[in-house]
C-alpha positions in Angstrom: 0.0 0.0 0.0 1.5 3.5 -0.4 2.3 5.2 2.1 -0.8 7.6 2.1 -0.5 8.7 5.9 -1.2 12.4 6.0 -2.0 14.7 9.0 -4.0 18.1 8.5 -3.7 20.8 10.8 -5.5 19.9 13.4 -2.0 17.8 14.4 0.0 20.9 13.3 -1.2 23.2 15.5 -1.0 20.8 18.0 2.5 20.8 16.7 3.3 24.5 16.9 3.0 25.2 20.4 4.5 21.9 22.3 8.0 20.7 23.3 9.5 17.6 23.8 8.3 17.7 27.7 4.8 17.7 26.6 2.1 15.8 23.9 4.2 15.9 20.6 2.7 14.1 17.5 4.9 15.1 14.7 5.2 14.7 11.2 8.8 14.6 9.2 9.1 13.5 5.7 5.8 11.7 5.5 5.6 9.7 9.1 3.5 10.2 12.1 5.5 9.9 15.0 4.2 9.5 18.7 5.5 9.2 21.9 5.8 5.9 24.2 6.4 5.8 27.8 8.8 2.7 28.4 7.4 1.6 31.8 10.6 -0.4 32.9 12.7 2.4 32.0 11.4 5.3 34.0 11.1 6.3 37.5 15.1 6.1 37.6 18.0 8.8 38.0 20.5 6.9 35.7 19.1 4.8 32.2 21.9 3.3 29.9 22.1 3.6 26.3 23.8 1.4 23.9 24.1 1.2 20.0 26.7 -0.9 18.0 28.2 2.1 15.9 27.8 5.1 18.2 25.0 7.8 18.6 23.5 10.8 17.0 21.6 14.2 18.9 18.8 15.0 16.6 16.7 18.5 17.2 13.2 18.9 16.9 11.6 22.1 16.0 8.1 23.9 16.3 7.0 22.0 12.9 8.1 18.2 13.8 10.9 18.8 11.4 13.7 16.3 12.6 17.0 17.8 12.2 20.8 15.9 13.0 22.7 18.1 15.7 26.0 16.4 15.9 27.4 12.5 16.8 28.5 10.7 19.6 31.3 8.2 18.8 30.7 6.5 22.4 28.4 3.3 21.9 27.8 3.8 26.1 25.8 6.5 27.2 24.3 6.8 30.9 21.5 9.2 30.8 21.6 11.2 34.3 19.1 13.4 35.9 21.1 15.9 37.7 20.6 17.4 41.4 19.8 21.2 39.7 17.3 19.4 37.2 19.4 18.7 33.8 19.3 16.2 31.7 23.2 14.7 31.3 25.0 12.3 29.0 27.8 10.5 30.3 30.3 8.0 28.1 31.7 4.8 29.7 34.1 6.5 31.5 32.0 8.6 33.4 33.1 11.9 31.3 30.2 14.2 30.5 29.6 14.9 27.1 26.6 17.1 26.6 23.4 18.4 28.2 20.7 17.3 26.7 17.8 20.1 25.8 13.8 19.5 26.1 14.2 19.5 22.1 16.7 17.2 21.4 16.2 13.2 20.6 19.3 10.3 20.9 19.4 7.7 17.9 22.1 5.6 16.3 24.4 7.3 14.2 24.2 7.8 10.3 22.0 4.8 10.1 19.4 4.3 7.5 17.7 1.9 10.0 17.6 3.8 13.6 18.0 1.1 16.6 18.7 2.3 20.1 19.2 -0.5 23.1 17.6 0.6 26.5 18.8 -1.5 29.0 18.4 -4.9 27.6 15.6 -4.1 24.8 16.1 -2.6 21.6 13.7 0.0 20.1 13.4 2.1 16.6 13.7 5.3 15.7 14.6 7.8 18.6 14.8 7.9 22.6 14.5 11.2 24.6 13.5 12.0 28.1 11.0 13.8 30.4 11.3 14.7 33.8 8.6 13.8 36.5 9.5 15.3 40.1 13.1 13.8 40.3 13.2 11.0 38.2 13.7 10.1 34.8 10.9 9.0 32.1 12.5 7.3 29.0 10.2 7.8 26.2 10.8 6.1 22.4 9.9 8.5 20.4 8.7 6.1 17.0 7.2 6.5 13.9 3.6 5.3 14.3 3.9 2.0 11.7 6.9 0.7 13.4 5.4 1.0 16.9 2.4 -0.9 15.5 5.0 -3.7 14.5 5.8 -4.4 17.9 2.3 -3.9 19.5 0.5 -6.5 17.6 2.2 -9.3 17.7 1.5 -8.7 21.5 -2.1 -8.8 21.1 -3.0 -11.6 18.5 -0.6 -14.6 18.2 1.2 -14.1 14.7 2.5 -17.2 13.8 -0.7 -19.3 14.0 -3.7 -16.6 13.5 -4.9 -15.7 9.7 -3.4 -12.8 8.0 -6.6 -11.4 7.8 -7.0 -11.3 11.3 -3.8 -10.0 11.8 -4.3 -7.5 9.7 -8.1 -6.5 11.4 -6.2 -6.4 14.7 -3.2 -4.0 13.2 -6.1 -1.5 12.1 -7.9 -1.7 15.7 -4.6 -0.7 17.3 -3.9 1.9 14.9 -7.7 3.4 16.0 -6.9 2.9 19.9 -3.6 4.8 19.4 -5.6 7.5 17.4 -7.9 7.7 19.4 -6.1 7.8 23.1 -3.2 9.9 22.1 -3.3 12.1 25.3 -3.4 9.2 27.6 -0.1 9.7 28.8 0.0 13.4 28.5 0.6 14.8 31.5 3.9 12.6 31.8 5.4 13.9 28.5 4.2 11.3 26.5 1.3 9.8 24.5 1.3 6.1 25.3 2.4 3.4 27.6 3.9 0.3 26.4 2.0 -1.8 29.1 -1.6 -3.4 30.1 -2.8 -0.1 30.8 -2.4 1.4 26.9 -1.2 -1.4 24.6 1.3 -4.0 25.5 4.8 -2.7 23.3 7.7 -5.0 22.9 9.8 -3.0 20.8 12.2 -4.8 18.5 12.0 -8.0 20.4 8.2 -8.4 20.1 8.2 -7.7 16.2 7.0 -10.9 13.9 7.5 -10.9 10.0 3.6 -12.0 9.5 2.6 -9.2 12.0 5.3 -6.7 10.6 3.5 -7.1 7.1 -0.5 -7.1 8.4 0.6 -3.5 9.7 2.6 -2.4 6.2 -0.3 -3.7 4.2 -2.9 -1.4 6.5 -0.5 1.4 6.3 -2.4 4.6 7.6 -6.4 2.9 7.8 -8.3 3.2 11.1 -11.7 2.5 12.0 -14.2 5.3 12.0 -17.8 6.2 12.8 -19.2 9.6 12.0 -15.8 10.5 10.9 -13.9 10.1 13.8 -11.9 6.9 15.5 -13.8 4.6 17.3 -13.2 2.7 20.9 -11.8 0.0 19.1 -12.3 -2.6 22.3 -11.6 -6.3 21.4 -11.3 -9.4 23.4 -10.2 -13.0 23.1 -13.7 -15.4 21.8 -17.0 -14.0 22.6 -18.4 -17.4 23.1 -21.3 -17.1 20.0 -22.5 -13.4 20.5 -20.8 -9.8 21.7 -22.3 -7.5 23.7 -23.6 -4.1 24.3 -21.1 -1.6 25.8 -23.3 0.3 27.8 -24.6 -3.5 29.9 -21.3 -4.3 30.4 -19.1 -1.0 31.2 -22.3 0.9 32.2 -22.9 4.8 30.4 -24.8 6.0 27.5 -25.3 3.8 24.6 -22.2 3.0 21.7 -23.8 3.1 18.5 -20.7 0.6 16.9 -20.2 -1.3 19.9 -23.5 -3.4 20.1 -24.6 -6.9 20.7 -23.8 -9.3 17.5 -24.8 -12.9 17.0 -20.6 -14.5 16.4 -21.2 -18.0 14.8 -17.5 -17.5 13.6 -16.1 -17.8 17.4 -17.7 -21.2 18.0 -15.9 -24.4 18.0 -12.5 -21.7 18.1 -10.4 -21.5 21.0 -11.8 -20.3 24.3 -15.4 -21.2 23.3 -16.4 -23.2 26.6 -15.6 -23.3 29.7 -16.0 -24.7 33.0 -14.7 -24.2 37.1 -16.1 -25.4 40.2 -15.0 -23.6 43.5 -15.9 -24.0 47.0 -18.1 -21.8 48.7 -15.2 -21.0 51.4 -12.9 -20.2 48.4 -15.6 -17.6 46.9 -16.3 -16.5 50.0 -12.4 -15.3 51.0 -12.2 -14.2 47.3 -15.2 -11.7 47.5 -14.6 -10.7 51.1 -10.9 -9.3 49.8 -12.3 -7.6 46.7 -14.6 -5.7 49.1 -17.7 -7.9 49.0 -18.6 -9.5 52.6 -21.3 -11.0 52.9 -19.6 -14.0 55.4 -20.4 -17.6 54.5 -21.5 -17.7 50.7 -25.1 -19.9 50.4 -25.5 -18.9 47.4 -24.9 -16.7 44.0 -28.0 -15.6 41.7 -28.2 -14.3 38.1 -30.3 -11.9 39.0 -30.8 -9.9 34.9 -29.0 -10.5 31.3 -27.8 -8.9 29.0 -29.1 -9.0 25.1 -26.0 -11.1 24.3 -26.7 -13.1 27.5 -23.9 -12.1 29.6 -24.4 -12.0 33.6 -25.9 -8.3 33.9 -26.1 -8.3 37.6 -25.5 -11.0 40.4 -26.5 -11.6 44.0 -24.3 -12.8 46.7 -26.2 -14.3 49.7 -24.3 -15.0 52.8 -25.0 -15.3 56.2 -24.3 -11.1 56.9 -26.5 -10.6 54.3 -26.9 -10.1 50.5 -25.5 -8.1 47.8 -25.9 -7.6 44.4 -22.8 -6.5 42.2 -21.9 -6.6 38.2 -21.3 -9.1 36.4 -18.0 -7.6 35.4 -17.5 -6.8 39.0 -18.2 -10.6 39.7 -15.8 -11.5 37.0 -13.0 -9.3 38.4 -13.7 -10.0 42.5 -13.4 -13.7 42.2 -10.7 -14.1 38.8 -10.9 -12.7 35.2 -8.7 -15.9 34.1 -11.2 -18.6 36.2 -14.6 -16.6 35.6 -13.1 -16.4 31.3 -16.3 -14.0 30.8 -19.7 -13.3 32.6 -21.6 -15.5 29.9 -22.0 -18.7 32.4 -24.6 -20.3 34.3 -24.3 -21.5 37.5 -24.9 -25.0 38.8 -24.9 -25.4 43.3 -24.3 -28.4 45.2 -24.6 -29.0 48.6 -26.6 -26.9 50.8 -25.3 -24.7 53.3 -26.6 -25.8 57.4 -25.5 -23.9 60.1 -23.0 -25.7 62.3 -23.9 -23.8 65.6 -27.8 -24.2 65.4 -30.3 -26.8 64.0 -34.2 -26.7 64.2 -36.3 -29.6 66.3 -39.6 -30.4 65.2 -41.9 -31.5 67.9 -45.7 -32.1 67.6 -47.3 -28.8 68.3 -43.4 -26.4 67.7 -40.2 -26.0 65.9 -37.4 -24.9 68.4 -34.1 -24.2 67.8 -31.0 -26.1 69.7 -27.1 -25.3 69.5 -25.3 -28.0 67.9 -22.3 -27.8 70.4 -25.1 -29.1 72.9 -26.3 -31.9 70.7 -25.7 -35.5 71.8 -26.0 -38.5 70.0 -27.4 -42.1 71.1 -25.4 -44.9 68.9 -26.7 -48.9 68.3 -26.3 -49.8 71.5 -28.0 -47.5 73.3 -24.6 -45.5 74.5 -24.9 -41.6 74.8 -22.3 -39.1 73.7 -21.8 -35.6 72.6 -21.7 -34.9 69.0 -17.7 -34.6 67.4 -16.7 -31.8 64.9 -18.6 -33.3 62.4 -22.4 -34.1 62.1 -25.1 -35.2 59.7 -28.1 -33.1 58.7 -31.5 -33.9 56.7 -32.0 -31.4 54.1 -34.1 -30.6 51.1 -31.1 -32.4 49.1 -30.9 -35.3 51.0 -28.3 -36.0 54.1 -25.6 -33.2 54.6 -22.3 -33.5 56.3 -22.2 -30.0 58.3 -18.9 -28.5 60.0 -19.5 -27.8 63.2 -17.8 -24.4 63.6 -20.5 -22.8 60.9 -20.2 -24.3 57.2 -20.8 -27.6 55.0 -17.8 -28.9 54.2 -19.1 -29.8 50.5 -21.3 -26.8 49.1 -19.7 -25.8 45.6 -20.4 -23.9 42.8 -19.7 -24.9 38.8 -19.8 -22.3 36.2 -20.2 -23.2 32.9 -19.4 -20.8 30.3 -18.5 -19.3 27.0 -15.7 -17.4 25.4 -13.1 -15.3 27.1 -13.0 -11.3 27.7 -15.7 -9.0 28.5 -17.4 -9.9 24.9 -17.3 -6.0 23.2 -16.3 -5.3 20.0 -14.1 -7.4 17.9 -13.3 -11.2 18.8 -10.0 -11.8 18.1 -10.8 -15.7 17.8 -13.8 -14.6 15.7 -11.6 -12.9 13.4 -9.6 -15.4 12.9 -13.1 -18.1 11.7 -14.0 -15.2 9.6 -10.4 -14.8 8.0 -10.3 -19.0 7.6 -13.7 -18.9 5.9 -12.7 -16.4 3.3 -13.2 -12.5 5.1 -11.0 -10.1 4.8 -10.3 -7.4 7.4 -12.1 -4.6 6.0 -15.6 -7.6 5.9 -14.3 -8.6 9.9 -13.8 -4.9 11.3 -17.6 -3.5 9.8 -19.3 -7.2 11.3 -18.0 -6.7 14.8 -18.2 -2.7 15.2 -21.8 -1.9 13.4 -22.2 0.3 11.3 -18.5 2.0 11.3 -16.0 3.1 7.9 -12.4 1.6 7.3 -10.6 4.4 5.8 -7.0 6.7 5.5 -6.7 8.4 8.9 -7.1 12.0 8.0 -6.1 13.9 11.1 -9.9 15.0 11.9 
């Protein structure tokens, strides 16, 4: 695809009035650049720089023009944040050989293909640095396709997944970078490389399938009224996505709606099933903030269109609650609970182990368990042990006589894996192998949307 990229000026006024320190997304000869936060590289004093054939300073001016200062024959630099606030380069010897201004970016030197080591990891194009109280941020400052090359082959598994799906997942990433570009802002930068924005991997996490899904998307995002959508996706929505607004709560997403996904069936992550204990629910709600003591027992209490747990009641014996399915999900284990399309299946019945109920002919009384004694075969009385046997509506029950059954469990039995908005990534992958291609997979999973050249509006 050419390389049809172009910004307007909305991103060139952004450009005239912001430094390195702040939100830059600049243009020079043709590519977008942004800026990435590299998590495990901030939040230090010192960060260590390494190329094989020495370093060049690069300025930036006012128009995102990129313009060589003057090289660095050390291959060592140590980037220090001084007492009085300055950026400093040091070589291996500890000599200092520059300051380095807000302006000014570090890259290999007279390289066609600019690679800069951080640390242990390796990342294109150019490095440069904010400051945040008194520590460092180390920020790469890359051109938008080649930070796409290392961010989705983090998301969708390149060697095995469908080029077409590959390529569906490049243009969502493209849209969520559009689209969250000030994410970051207030820390100099536009992105993260983590969980939190999209996962990054620089040079290491690149993949040759992956690499060319992104060039043959070059510059196409996802749209609805003509600007970049919430491009969420998630893993298999077990036969049918959902509607934003029942699952994340707000106002209603006119692209991110419930769809019937036969191509997710039968794929990986389709069904599921766990079984806990009601003591290990119990300790795993109480720590996310939801106590309501023993668990007896957990209620779909509404659905959403694509079937998903809406809303769920905890009963315990302090009481009842009734939380979100997503707040369910997260409470007892995204990776256990795959999604909140389940039902639930309870065995075992929960007795109290300090109290039971006598019926005589005329009452119903209750007695303490701890005072409970037992006549055996032969006629011999004796207290009851730790352990007794009660009637219930299920039949006998073995009841621990401190206060819960020893056998009451619950089994969830569900479908697909994520919170089920937007795209399935397993779905694309069914809809690639049966002939789709990514423009067909993107407009099936986000309603009603555009596939076109980002424009800048």
């Amino acid at each position: 695809m050419k390389r049809n990229m172009v910004l307007t000026l909305v991103l060139i006024l952004l450009i005239c009035s912001i430094s390195i320190g702040n939100l830059v997304v600049a243009k020079d000869d043709n590519d977008t650049y942004i800026k990435v936060k590299l998590t495990n590289y901030s939040n230090s004093n010192v960060v260590n720089l390494n190329s094989d054939v020495g370093f060049s300073i690069y300025e930036l001016d006012s128009t995102g023009k990129i313009t060589k200062k003057e090289d660095i024959t050390a291959k060592s630099l140590s980037v220090k944040l001084e007492s009085n606030g300055a950026i400093s380069l040091y070589d291996s010897s500890n000599k200092k050989l520059l300051t380095l201004a807000t302006n000014q970016l570090i890259s290999s030197k007279d390289g066609s293909q600019r690679i800069v080591k951080v640390g242990s990891s390796q990342y294109r194009d150019y490095i440069t640095f904010a400051k945040n109280g008194d520590k460092l941020t180390t920020i790469n400052y890359v051109e938008l396709e080649n930070y796409l090359r290392g961010v989705v082959p983090k998301e969708m598994p390149a060697s095995s997944f469908h080029i077409e799906a590959l390529k569906a997942q490049a243009v969502a990433a493209r849209t969520y970078t559009i689209r969250n570009i000030n994410k970051h802002s207030s820390e100099g930068a536009n992105l993260c490389d983590s969980t939190h924005c999209q996962v990054y991997g620089g040079i290491a996490g690149e993949h040759s399938r992956t690499n060319q899904a992104v060039e043959e998307t070059k510059g196409m995002i996802i749209t609805y009224g003509g600007k970049p959508i919430d491009a969420a996706y998630h893993s298999n929505s077990g036969g049918y996505t959902d509607n934003a607004h029942e699952i994340w709560g707000g106002s209603k997403t006119a692209y991110l709606v419930a769809v019937k996904d036969v191509y997710s069936e039968n794929q990986s992550g389709y069904i599921w099933e766990k079984t806990f204990s009601a003591d290990d629910l119990s300790n795993r709600l109480k720590a996310k903030g939801h106590d309501v003591g023993n668990l007896i027992d957990i209620q779909i209490v509404s659905k959403t269109e694509g079937g998903r747990a809406k809303q769920v009641k905890i009963i315990g014996t302090k009481g009842e609650k009734t939380i979100t399915g997503e707040q369910f999900r997260s409470a007892v284990g995204s990776t256990e609970i795959r999604s909140t399309l389940f039902t639930i299946k309870k065995e075992g019945q929960y007795v109290s182990g300090n109290s039971a109920y006598v019926i005589g002919k005329d009452s119903t009384s209750s007695v303490n368990l701890k005072d409970v004694y037992v006549i055996d075969g032969n006629g011999n009385i004796s207290k009851a042990g730790d352990t007794v046997y009660a009637i219930t509506k299920d039949g006998i029950q073995k009841v621990n006589n401190g206060g819960t059954t020893t056998d009451l469990k619950f089994t969830f039995n569900g479908k697909g894996y994520g919170h089920g908005i937007g795209m399935s990534q397993y779905g694309a992958h069914g809809m690639a192998q049966s002939g789709k291609k990514y423009e067909d997979i993107l407009k099936f999973y986000y309603t009603g949307v555009k596939v076109e050249p980002y424009s800048g509006k």
